[in-house]
Structures are given as C-alpha cells and as structure tokens.
C-alpha positions as CSV (number, residue, x, y, z in Angstrom):
1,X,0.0,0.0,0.0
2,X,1.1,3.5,-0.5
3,X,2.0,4.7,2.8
4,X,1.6,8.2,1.4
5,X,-1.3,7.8,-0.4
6,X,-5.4,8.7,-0.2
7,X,-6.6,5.9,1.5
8,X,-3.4,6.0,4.2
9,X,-4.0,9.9,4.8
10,X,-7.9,9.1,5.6
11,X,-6.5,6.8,8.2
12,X,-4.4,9.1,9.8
13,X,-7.1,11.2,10.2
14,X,-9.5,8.7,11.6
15,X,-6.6,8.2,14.3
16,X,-8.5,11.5,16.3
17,X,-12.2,10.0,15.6
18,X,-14.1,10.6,18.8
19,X,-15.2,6.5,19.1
20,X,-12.5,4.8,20.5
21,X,-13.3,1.6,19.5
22,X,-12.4,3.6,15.6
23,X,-9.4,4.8,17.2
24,X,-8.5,1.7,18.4
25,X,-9.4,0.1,15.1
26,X,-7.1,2.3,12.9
27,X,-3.8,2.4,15.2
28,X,-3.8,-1.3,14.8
29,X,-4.4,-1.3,11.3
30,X,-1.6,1.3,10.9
31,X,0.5,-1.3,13.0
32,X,0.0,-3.8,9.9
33,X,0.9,-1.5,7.5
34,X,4.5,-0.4,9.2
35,X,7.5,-1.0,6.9
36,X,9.5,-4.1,8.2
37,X,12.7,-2.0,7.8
38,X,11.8,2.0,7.0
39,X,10.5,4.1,9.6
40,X,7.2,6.0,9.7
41,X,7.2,9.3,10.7
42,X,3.5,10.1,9.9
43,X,2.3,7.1,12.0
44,X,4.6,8.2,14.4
45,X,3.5,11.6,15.2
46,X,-0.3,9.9,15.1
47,X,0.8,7.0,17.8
48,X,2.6,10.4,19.7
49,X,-0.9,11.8,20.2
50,X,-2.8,8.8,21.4
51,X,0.1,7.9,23.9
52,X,-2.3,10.3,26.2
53,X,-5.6,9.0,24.8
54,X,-8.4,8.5,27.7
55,X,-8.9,5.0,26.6
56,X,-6.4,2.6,28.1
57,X,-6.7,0.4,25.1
58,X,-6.4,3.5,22.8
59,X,-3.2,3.9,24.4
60,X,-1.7,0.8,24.8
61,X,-2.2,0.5,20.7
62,X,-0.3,3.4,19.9
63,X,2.4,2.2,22.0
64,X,2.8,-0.6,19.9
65,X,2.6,1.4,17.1
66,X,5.0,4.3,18.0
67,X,7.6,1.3,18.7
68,X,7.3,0.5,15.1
69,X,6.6,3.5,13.6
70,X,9.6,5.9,15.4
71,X,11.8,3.6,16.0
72,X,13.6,1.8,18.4
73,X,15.8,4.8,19.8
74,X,12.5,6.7,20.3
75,X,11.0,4.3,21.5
76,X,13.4,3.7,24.3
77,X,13.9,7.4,25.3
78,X,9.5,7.2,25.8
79,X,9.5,4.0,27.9
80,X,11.9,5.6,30.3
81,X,10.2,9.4,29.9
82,X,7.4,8.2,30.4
83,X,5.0,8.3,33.7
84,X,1.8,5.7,32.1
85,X,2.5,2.6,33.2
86,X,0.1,1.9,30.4
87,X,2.0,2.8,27.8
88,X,5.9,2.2,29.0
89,X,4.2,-1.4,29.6
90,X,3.2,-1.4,26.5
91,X,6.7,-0.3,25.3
92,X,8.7,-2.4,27.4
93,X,6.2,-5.6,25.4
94,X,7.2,-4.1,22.2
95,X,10.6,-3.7,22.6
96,X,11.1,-7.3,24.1
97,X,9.4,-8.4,21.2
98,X,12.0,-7.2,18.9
99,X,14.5,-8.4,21.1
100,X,13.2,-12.4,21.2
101,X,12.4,-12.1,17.3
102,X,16.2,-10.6,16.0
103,X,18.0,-11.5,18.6
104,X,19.9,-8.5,18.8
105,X,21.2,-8.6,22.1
106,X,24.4,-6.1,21.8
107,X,24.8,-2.2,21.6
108,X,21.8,-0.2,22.7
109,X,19.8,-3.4,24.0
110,X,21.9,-3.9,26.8
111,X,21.5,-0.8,28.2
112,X,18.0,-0.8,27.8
113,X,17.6,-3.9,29.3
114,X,19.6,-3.6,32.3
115,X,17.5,-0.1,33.0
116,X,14.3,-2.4,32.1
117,X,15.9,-5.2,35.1
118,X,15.6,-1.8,37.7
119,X,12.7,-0.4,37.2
120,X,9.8,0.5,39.3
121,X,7.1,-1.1,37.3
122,X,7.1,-4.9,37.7
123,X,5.9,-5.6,34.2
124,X,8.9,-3.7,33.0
125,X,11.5,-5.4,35.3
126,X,9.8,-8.8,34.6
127,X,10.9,-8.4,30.5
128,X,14.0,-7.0,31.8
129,X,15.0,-10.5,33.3
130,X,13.2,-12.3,30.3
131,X,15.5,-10.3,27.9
132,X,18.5,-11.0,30.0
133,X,17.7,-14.3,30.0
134,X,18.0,-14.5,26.6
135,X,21.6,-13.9,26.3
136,X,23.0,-14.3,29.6
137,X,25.5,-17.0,30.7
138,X,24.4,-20.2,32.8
139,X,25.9,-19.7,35.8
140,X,24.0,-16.2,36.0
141,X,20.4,-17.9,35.5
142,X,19.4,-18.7,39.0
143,X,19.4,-15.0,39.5
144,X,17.5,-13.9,36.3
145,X,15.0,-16.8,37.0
146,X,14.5,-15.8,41.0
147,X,14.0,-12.4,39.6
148,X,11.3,-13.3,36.7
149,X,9.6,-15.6,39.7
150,X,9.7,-12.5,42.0
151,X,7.7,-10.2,39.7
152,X,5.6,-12.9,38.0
153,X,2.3,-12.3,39.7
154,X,1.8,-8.1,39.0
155,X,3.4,-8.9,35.6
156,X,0.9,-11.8,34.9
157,X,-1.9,-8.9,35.7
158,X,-0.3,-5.9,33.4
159,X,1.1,-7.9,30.3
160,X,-0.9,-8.7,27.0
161,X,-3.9,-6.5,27.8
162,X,-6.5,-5.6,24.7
163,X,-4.7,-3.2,22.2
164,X,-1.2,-4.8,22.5
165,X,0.3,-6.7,19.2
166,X,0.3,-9.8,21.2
167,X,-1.7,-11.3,24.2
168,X,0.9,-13.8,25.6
169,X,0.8,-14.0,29.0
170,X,3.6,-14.0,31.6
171,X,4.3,-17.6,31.5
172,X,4.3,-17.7,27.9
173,X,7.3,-14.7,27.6
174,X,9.0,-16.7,30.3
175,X,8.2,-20.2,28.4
176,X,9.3,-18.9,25.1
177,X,12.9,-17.8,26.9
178,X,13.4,-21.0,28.5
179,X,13.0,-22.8,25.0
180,X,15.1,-20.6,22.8
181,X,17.7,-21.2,25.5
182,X,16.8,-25.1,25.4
183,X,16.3,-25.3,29.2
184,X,14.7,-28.4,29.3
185,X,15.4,-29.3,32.9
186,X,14.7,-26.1,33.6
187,X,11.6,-25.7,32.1
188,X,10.4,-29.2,34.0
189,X,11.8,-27.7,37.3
190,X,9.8,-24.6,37.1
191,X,6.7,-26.6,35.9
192,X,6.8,-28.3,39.1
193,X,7.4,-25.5,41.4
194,X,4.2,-23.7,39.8
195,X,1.6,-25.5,39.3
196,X,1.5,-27.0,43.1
197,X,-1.9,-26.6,44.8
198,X,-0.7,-23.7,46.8
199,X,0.2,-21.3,44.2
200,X,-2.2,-18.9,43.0
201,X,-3.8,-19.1,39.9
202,X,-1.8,-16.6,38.3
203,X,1.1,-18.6,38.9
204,X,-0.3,-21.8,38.2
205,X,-1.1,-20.5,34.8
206,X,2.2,-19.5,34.2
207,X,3.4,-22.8,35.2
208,X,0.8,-24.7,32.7
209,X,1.6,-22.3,30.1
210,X,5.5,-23.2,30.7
211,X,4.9,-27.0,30.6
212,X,2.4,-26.3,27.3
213,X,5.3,-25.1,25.4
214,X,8.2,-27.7,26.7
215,X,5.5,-30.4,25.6
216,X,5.4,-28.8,21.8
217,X,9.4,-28.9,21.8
218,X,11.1,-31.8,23.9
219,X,10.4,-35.5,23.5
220,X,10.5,-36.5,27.1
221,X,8.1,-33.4,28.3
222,X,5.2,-35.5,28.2
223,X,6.0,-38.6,30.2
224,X,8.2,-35.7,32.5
225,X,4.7,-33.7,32.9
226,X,2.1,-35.5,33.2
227,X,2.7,-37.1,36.9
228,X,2.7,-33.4,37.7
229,X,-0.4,-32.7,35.4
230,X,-2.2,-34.9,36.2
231,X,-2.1,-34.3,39.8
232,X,-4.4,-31.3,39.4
233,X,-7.3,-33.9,38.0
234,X,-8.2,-34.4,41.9
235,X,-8.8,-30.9,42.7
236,X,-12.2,-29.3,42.2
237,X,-13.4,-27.8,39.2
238,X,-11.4,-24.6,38.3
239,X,-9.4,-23.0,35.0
240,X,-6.4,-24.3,36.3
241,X,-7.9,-28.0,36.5
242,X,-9.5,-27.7,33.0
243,X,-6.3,-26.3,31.1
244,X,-4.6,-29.1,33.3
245,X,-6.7,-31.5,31.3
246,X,-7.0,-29.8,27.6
247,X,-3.0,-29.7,27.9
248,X,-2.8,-33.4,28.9
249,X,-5.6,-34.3,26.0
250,X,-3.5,-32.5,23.7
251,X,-0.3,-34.9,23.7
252,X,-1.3,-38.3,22.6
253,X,1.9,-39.9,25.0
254,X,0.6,-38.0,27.8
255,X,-2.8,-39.3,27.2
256,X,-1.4,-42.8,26.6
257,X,0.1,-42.7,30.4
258,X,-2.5,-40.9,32.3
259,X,-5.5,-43.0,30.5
260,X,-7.2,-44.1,33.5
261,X,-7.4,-41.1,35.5
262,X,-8.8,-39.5,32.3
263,X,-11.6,-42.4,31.7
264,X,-12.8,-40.9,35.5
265,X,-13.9,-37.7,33.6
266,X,-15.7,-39.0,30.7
267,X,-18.4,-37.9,33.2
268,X,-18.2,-34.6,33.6
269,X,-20.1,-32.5,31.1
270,X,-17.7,-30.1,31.4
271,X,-14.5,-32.5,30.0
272,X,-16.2,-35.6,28.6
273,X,-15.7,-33.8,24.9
274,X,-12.2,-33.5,25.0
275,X,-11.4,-36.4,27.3
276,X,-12.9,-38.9,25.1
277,X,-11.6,-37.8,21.8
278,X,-8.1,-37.7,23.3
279,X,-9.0,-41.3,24.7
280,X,-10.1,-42.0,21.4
281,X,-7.0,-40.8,19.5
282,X,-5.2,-43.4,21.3
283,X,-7.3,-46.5,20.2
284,X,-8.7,-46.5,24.1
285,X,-12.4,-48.5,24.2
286,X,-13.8,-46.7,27.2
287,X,-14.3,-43.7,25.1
288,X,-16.7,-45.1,22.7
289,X,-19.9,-44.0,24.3
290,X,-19.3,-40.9,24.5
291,X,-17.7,-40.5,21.1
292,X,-20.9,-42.2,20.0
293,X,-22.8,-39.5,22.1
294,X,-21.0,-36.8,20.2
295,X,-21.4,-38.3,16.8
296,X,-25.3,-38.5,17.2
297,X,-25.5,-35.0,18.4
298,X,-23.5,-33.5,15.6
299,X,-20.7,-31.9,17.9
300,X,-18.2,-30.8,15.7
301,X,-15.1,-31.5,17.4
302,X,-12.2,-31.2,14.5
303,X,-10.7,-34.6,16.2
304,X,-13.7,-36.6,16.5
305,X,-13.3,-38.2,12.9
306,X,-9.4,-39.4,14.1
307,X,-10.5,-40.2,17.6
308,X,-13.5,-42.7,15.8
309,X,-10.8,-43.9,13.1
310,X,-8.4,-45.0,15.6
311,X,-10.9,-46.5,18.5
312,X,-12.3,-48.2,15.5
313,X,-9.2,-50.5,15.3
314,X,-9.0,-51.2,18.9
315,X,-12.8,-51.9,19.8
316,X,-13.3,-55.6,20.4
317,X,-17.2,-55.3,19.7
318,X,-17.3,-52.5,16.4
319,X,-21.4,-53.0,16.6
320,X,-22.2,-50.2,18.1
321,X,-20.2,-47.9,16.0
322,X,-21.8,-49.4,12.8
323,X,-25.1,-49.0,14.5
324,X,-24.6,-45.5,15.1
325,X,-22.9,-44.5,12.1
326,X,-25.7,-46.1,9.8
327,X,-28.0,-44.0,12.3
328,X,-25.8,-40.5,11.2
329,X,-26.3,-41.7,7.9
330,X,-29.3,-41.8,7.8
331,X,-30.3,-38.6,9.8
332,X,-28.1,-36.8,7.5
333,X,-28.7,-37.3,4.1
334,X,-28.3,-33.5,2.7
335,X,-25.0,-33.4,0.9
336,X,-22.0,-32.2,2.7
337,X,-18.7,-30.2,1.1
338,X,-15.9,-32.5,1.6
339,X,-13.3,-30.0,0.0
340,X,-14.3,-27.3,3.6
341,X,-14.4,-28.3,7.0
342,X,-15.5,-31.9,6.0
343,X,-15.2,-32.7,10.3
344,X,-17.9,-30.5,10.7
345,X,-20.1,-32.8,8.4
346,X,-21.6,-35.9,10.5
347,X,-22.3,-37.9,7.9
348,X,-18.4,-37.8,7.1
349,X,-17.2,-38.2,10.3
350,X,-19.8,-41.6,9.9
351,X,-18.0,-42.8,6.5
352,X,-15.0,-42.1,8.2
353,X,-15.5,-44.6,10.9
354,X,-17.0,-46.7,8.9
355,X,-14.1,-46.8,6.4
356,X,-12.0,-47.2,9.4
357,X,-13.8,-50.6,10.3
358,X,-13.5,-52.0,7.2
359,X,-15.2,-55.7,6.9
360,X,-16.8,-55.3,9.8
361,X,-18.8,-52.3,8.6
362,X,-20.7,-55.1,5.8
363,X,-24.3,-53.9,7.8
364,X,-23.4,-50.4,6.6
365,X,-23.2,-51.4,2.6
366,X,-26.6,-50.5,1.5
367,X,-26.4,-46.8,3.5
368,X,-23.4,-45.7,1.8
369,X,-24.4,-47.4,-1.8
370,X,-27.3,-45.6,-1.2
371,X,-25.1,-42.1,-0.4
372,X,-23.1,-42.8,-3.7
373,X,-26.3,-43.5,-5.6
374,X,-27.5,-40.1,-4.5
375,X,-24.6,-38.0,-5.4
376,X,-24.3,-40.0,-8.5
377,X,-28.3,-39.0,-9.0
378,X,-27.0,-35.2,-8.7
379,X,-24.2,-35.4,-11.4
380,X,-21.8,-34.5,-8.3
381,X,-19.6,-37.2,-8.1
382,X,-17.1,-35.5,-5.7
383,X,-19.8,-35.8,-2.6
384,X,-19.4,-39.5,-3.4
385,X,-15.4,-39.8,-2.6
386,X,-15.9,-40.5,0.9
387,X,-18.4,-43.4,0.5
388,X,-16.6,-45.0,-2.4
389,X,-13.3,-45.0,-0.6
390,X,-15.6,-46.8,2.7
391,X,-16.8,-49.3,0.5
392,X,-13.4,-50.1,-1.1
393,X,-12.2,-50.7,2.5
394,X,-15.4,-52.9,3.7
395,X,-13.6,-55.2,0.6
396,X,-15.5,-58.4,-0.7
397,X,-18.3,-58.3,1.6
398,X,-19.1,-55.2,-0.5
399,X,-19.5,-56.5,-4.1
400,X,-23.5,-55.3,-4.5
401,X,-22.0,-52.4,-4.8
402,X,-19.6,-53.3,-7.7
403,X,-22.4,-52.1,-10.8
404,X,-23.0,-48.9,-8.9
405,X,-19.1,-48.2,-9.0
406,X,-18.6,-49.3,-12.2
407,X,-21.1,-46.8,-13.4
408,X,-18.9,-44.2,-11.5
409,X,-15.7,-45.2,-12.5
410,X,-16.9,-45.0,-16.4
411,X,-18.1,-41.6,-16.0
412,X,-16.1,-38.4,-16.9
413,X,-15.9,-36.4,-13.8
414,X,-13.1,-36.0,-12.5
415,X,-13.7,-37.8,-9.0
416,X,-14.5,-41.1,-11.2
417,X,-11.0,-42.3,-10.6
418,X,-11.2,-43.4,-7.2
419,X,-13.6,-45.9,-7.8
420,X,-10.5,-47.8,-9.6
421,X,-8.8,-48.9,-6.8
422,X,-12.3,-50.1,-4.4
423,X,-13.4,-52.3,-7.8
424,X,-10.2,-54.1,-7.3
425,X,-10.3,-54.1,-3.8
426,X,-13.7,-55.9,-4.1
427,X,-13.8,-57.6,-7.0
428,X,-9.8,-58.8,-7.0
429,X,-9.9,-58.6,-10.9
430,X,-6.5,-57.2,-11.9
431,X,-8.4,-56.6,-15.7
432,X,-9.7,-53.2,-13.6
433,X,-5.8,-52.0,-13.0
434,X,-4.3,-53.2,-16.4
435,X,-7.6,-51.6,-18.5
436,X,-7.0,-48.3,-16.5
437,X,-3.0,-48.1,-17.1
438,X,-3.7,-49.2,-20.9
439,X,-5.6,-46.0,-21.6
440,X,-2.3,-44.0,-20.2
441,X,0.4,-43.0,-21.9
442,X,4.1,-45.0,-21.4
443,X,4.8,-41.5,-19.7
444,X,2.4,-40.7,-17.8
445,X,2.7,-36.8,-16.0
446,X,1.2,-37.9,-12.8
447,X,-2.2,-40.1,-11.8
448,X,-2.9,-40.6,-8.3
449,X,-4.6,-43.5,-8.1
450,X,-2.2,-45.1,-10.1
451,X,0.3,-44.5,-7.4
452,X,-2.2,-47.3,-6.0
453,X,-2.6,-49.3,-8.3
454,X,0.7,-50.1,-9.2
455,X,1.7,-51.9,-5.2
456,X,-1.5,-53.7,-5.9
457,X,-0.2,-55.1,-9.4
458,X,2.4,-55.9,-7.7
459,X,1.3,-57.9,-4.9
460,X,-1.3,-59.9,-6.9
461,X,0.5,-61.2,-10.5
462,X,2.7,-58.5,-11.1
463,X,3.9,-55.9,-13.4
464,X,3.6,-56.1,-17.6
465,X,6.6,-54.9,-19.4
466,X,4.9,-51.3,-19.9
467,X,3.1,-50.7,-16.3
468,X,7.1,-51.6,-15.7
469,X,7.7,-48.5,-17.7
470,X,4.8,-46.1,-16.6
471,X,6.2,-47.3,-13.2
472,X,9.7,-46.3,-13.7
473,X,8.7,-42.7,-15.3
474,X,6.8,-42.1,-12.3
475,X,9.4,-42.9,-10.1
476,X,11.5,-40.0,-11.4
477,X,9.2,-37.6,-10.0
478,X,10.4,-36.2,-6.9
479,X,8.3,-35.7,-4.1
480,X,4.9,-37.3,-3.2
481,X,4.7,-39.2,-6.2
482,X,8.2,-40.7,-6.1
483,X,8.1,-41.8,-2.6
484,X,4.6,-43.2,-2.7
485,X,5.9,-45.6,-5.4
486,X,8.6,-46.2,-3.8
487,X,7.2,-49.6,-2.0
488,X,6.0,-50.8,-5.2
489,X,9.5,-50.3,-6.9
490,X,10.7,-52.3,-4.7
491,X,8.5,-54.9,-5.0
492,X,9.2,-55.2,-8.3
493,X,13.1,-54.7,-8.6
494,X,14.1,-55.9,-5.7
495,X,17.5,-55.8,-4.5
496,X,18.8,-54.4,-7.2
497,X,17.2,-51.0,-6.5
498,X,18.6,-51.4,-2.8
499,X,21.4,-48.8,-3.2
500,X,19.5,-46.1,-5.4
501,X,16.4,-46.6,-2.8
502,X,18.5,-46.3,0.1
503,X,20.0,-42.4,-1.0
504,X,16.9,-41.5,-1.6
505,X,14.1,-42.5,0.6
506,X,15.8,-41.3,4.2
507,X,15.8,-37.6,2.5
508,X,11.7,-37.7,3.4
509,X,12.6,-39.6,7.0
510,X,11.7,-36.5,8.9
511,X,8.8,-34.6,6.8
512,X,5.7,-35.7,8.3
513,X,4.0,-35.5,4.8
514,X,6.4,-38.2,3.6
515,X,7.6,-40.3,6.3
516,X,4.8,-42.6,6.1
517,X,5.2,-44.2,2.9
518,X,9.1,-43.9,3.0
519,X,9.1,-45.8,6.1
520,X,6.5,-48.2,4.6
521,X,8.7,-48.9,1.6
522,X,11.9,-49.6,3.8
523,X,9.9,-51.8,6.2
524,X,9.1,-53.3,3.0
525,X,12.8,-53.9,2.4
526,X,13.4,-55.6,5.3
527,X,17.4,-56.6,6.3
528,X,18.1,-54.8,3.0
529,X,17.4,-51.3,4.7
530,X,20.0,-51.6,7.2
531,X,22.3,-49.2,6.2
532,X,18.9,-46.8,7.1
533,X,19.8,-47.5,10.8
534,X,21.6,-44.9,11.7
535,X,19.3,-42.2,10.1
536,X,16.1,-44.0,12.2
537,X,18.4,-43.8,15.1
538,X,19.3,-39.9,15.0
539,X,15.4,-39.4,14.3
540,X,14.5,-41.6,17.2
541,X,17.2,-40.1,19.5
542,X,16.6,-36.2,19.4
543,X,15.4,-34.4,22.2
544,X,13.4,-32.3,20.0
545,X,10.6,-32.5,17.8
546,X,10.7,-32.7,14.1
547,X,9.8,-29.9,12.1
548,X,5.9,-29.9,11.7
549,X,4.4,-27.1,10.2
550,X,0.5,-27.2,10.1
551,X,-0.6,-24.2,11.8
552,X,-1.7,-26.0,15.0
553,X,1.2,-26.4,17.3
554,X,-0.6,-29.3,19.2
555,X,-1.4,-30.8,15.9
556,X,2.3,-30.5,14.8
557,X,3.5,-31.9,18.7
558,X,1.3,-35.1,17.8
559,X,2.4,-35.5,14.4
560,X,6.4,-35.6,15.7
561,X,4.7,-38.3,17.9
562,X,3.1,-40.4,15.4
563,X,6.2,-40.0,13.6
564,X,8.0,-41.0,16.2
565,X,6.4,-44.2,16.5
566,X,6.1,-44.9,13.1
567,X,10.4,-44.6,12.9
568,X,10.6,-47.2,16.1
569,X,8.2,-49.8,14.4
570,X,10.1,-49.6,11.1
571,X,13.4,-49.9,12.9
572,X,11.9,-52.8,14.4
573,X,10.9,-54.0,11.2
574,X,14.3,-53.7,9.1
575,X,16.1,-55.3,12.4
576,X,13.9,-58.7,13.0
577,X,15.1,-61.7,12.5
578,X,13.7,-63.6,9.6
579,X,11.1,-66.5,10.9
C-alpha cells in the first residue's frame, strides 16, 4: 500500500475520531501497515498523540505502534520518559518483542535492558529479566529466573492486555525464553514448582503455560509432565484444573500414560468432549460411548473423525459404531462439502469410521451405496469420494455395490478415478488395473490413483513390461509421487534397487508429509534397509521435535509423535530376525 497515499492519509485522520473503538481500530491497522525495515514518521507523530488518549486500550495500541513507527531509539527514550504505566508497559512488550524475534542482544539493547531489570514497574522489570535471560550465561540464570519468579504475579496482571500486538501472557514470555535457550530441565523444574496446589492461579497458569510449550518442543516433556499434570485432576473444578486437562488431552503420550485417571472424567459434562476424543486418538475402548454421544448429536469436534478412526481398530465389539454411524447416515442425508471443513459434516465423520472398520462395517453397505447412488443422481460425483473409498475398505463383503461403481468409474468427472482402486479391492480382478493403465500414456505426467494401483499389481500377478515402464517414469518424479511408489518399486526390482532406494528415501525420514510411505517402503525392504539405521536412530534419539508445520502447534506436537512411533516400528521392522 502506499503509505503516502489517499486511502493511508484518511486513516491518519481517523486516528482523532471521537469512538475509541475507531481509534482503536485504525492504530492497529496502521500497525499492519509499518515497513519491516523504514521508519514511519506520519504514523509516528499519530501514535505520539494517542500515547495520552483516555482510553487505556487507545493507548496501549499506539504504543505498539509508535515502537514500530519511530523507532527503536524513540521508543526507548519514551518507555523511560514516560509516567503511564500503560504505555511504558506497553513499550517495554514491544521492545522485548524485537528483542526475542532478531536477537539483537548487543549495543543499545543492553543498556535498555539492564535499565528495564531496575525499574519501578514490575511488568517492566519482569521483561528486563526475560530479555536478560535471553543472552546471559548459565551460571548467571538462577538470578535472572529468581528475579522473573519475584515479579511474575503483577506482571501476569499488566502484560498482554486488549490493544497490545500480542496477548501472551507472563508464563508464555517466560516459556518462550526457557525454549530458545533449550532449558529443558529447567523448564520441568519450574513446571513443578508452579503449578502445586498452593500457588495462585496466576502462577499456576504460568506454570501450565511453561509445561504447554516444553511439551510442543522436547520429546520426554510429556511422560516428565504429566505425573505433575495430572495431579491437578483431583482438585475441584477450576481454570487451572481444565487447562490441566485440555494440555494433557492434547499430547497423545501424555494421554497414553494418564489414561485411567482420564476415563474418571468421561463424566463430567464439562470435560467428557475433549477427554474422550483424546482417549479416542489413542485407540482406548472406554471412550466409545461418549464418542458415539458426540457423533449423534453432531458436535463438531475437529478430532472426532481421528479419535473414531483409531478406536475403531482397537474396539473388540465394532457394533455399536456401525449401529450408530448407519444411524448418522441416515439422519443426514443432505450433501455435505468435503473440500471445507469436511469434520464438521456428521455424515463424514460416519463414512469415516465406517471406512476405518472395514469388513466389519458389511451392515453399513446399503447406507453408503445408497449415499453414492445419490450423489451420483445429482451429477456430483465429488460428494461421493468418501463413500466409495468406505466401501473399497469394507472389501468383498461389498461386491452389490460393484455395478454402482462401475457406473462411476466409467463416468467423466473427474472424482471417477477413485472408484478404480475399491473395484479391485472388491472384485480382485486385476483386468480393472491393467484396462485403466492401458488407456495411459508409457509416460504418464502424474495419476494418483495409479500410485495405488501399481503396489497392488504388484502384490497380486505382477507388473507387464509397460506398467514396468509407466512405473519407472513415475518414479522420477520427486516428491509425493516418487516416494509413494517407492514400496511398489521395490516390489518389483528388488535388490537391485537397494542402493538407489537407500540415498533416496531417508531424505523424506523426517517430513511428516512423507515419512509414512518412505518408512513403509523400507519396512518393505526388510534386512536390506539396514544401512537406514543410523538415520532412524538420530530421528528416534533427538530431544526435540521434528519440524511440523501445520498451523496448529498441538497438531504439529502429535504428528512428531506419530512420527516418532512410526520410525521405532520400522526400525523394528528392518532389524527382526527372519522366521
């Protein structure tokens, strides 16, 4: 945007408006539009003028924005100039800010921090230690940390108040310090000393929101934490008590080793959401009822379709969740967008569990035959994906439906495709596979469901001499297509692809996206993988957790975790001893 242009110049203006919600409003959209690198000295002399505004909020905003607009020189001189604790808060949360993010710790930051460390407002001095923190030799960290701890309460109550770039609390400035220094033992210590039952909340809080973040980036925090977290489940209902809980839920080890004292909630309305899909998420059977109870009344937990997958496996009686998913089913026959929120949708969250139980969901044949028929009815095949891939899974026990999806697979939208690979999975005739690689070119670009097709080929008959060569084309693609051939490769070449397999596959060890079917194809290779070894190990052994980036940081802790499982059962694959 042009900074000096019309629409820019009515904002400045606006930055006077008598509302101060408006006010509010355009200092933090003049925030947004601050160059990275340039000052701003429009937006400056603007935030200058509300620094005095009546409104706290008003105020706190154009702190933040005078940090960024005048600089950090300016800045400075005002924090210390200053007599609003408002705003040299404010300030002092913007200056630490840039502090953590560059980690400039030399020159004119020292100075400002050590004045920060003695100052009379304990919000200040608590960023003052925080910032030390950051750069300050072991040996001097008792000190720093007794001094963060002595201010932590009035700084808990001051910091991340509404108009402020960012609404981390106390413990999370303090958490965020102890990981970029990798404190682990640290971090565990202070957990411990926090969150005991005669602390007050505000320090409890800080303690939960320290063990929250050592759980998103060391291996161990989890079994470390959750004797500790879990020893808030017998206290009475309170905040503390339910983050206690949600922060356990959220880590599928921590689940795993606190099950039982978890199970004890599934009764409290308050919990029983989030307790059972966590329970669920770890294939545990006592959570089924109440996952069942969700399902029927449409809750639209995002995890409820994983928790159902997973329990699914692990249920020794599947007939009530075939019962109750034909029930959903049938209660929600309006079609649902797959491509957007598709966990929202309780018939999908149905098909999913269904597809999940595979054979055992036979009873559930003619409700999803019936779903396919209907989107098929509409001309909008794509609202049929979910069902066809069900009824793939349900396998043999599923052939009435083999017409229906032969219809489907012969039609020209582009979601026919996925009915490929359920006709073979039902019908076992290889003539599906062969009939749909003939009409494909020798070099094929890229088709998805071939990737598919060709393990199957090779597992039942094998490869002809030109799905050999539509095989090998594909295998020179990088990236998803490449390694989600890579099992059938091998099945096909065998050892003599060892080598070539063996530089390439450990390159997609630690992406999340990848690891599964690279890991796949080496448990595939069995003894001839174990020159892999030493790559599993160094993924196995880190303290911290794998890169994950999917915009949920409990989401990306659990991933590392599944992918951390996944590398010990493949190690344990390669290394067994031939029966």
């Amino acid at each position: 945007m042009d900074l000096g242009g019309e629409v820019v110049r009515h904002l400045l203006a606006r930055a006077v408006d008598p509302s101060p919600d408006i006010r509010l409003t355009v200092l933090a959209f003049l925030a947004d539009l601050c160059p990275q690198a340039d000052l701003w000295p429009a937006a400056a002399d603007a935030a200058a003028v509300a620094l005095s505004d009546p409104d706290e909020r008003v105020r706190r905003a154009a702190a933040w924005l005078f940090a960024a607009a005048a600089g950090a020189d300016k800045a400075i001189r005002v924090l210390f100039g200053s007599s609003d604790p408002v705003v040299r808060t404010a300030l002092a949360e913007a200056l630490w800010l840039r502090v953590l993010q560059r980690g400039d710790h030399g020159g004119r930051w020292v100075d400002m921090v050590e004045r920060m460390r003695r100052d009379e407002l304990p919000a200040v001095r608590f960023l003052g230690a925080c910032a030390a923190l950051l750069a300050a030799d072991p040996p001097d960290w008792p000190i720093l940390d007794a001094a963060v701890r002595a201010d932590l309460v009035p700084a808990a109550q001051a910091l991340g108040g509404e108009g402020g770039r960012i609404s981390w609390h106390a413990g999370e400035r303090w958490a965020s310090v102890l990981r970029r220094r990798d404190r682990e033992q640290d971090a565990y210590g202070a957990v411990a000393q926090l969150v005991g039952a005669g602390e007050s909340e505000s320090v409890r809080q800080a303690g939960l929101a320290i063990a929250a973040e050592a759980m998103r980036t060391w291996r161990a925090a989890p079994a470390r934490l959750a004797p500790v977290l879990s020893a808030v489940f017998t206290e009475p209902a309170s905040a503390v008590r339910a983050a206690a809980v949600d922060m356990v839920c959220a880590s599928l080890t921590a689940t795993r080793l606190v099950a039982d004292q978890l199970t004890r909630m599934l009764a409290e309305p308050a919990l029983s959401a989030t307790v059972a899909v966590a329970l669920g998420c770890v294939g545990d059977p006592r959570a089924v009822p109440e996952l069942l109870r969700l399902l029927r009344a449409a809750d639209a937990h995002p995890r409820l379709a994983d928790a159902l997958a997973t329990v699914a496996t692990a249920s020794p009686d599947p007939t009530s969740l075939v019962q109750t998913a034909r029930q959903v089913l049938a209660e929600h026959q309006a079609p649902c967008h797959e491509e957007q929120h598709w966990h929202r949708c309780p018939a999908l969250v149905a098909v999913h569990c269904l597809s999940a139980l595979g054979p055992t969901a036979v009873d559930a044949v003619p409700d999803l035959t019936a779903r396919l028929a209907q989107a098929m009815e509409r001309g909008v095949l794509a609202e049929g994906r979910a069902a066809v891939c069900a009824l793939g899974a349900i396998g043999a026990a599923a052939a009435p439906v083999v017409p229906l999806l032969r219809q489907f697979a012969a039609s020209n939208d582009a979601a026919a495709d996925l009915a490929v690979r359920p006709l073979l999975a039902i019908t076992g005739d290889r003539r599906i596979a062969d009939d749909y690689l003939d009409a494909r070119p020798e070099r094929p670009r890229h088709y998805r469901i071939a990737l598919d097709l060709f393990d199957w080929l090779a597992q039942h008959g094998g490869l002809t001499d030109r799905q050999v060569r539509q095989l090998n084309h594909l295998f020179t693609r990088r990236g998803w297509t490449q390694v989600k051939l890579a099992t059938a490769y091998w099945r096909h070449h065998g050892p003599s692809v060892a080598s070539m397999l063996l530089n390439t596959l450990p390159e997609y060890l630690d992406d999340e996206a990848y690891a599964q079917p690279a890991m796949t194809a080496l448990a595939a290779m069995g003894p001839h993988a174990q020159p892999v070894i030493p790559v599993l190990d160094r993924l196995i052994a880190s303290r911290h957790r794998a890169a994950v980036y999917l915009g949920d940081v409990d989401a990306e802790m659990r991933a590392d975790e599944q992918l951390l499982q996944l590398a010990l059962a493949t190690r344990a694959q390669i290394t067994a001893t031939p029966t």
